[in-house]
C-alpha positions in Angstrom: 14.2 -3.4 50.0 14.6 -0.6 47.8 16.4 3.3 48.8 14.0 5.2 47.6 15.6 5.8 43.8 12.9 4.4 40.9 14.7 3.0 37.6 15.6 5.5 35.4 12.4 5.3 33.0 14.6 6.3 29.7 17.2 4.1 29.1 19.6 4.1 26.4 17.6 1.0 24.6 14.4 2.8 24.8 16.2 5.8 23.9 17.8 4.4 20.6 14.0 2.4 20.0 12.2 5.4 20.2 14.8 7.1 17.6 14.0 4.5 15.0 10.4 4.5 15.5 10.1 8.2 15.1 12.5 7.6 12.1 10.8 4.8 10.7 7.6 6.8 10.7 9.2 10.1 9.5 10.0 8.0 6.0 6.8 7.0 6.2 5.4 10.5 6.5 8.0 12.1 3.6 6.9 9.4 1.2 3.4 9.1 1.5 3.8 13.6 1.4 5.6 12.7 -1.8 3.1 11.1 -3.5 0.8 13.6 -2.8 2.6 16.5 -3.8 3.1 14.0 -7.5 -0.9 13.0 -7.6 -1.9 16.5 -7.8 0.7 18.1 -9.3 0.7 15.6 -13.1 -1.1 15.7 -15.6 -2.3 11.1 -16.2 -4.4 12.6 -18.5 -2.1 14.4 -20.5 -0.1 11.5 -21.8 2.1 11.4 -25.7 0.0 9.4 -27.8 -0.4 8.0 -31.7 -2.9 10.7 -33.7 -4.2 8.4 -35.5 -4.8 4.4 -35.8 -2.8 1.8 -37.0 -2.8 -1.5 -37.8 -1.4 -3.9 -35.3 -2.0 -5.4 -31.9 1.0 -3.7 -30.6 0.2 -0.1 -30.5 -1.8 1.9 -28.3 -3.4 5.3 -28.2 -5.4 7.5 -26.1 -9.2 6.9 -25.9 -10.1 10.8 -25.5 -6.7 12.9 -26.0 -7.0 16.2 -24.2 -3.8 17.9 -24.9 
């Protein structure tokens, strides 16, 4: 028979769980913000190039260079 006292619901494991769930999904959070913040704020299109063509399987250039 119990006295009347329930568990105490937040123990120290949930406690430390809980801390490196919200941390784990914090990270999560920052990083995906991060690539965000890079996706809008670069220029892919914008990227150093040859001016003209050259002989070779080696070298690349932009299709439509717009800078």
């Amino acid at each position: 028979m119990t006295t009347g006292t329930s568990p105490r619901f937040w123990t120290r494991a949930r406690l430390a769980g809980s801390a490196m769930a919200l941390a784990v999904v914090a990270v999560f959070a920052a990083a995906n913000a991060h690539l965000i913040v890079v996706a809008f704020t670069s220029q892919p299109a914008c990227v150093p190039h040859l001016k003209t063509a050259t002989q070779g399987a080696a070298t690349y250039r932009a299709a439509k260079p717009s800078c």
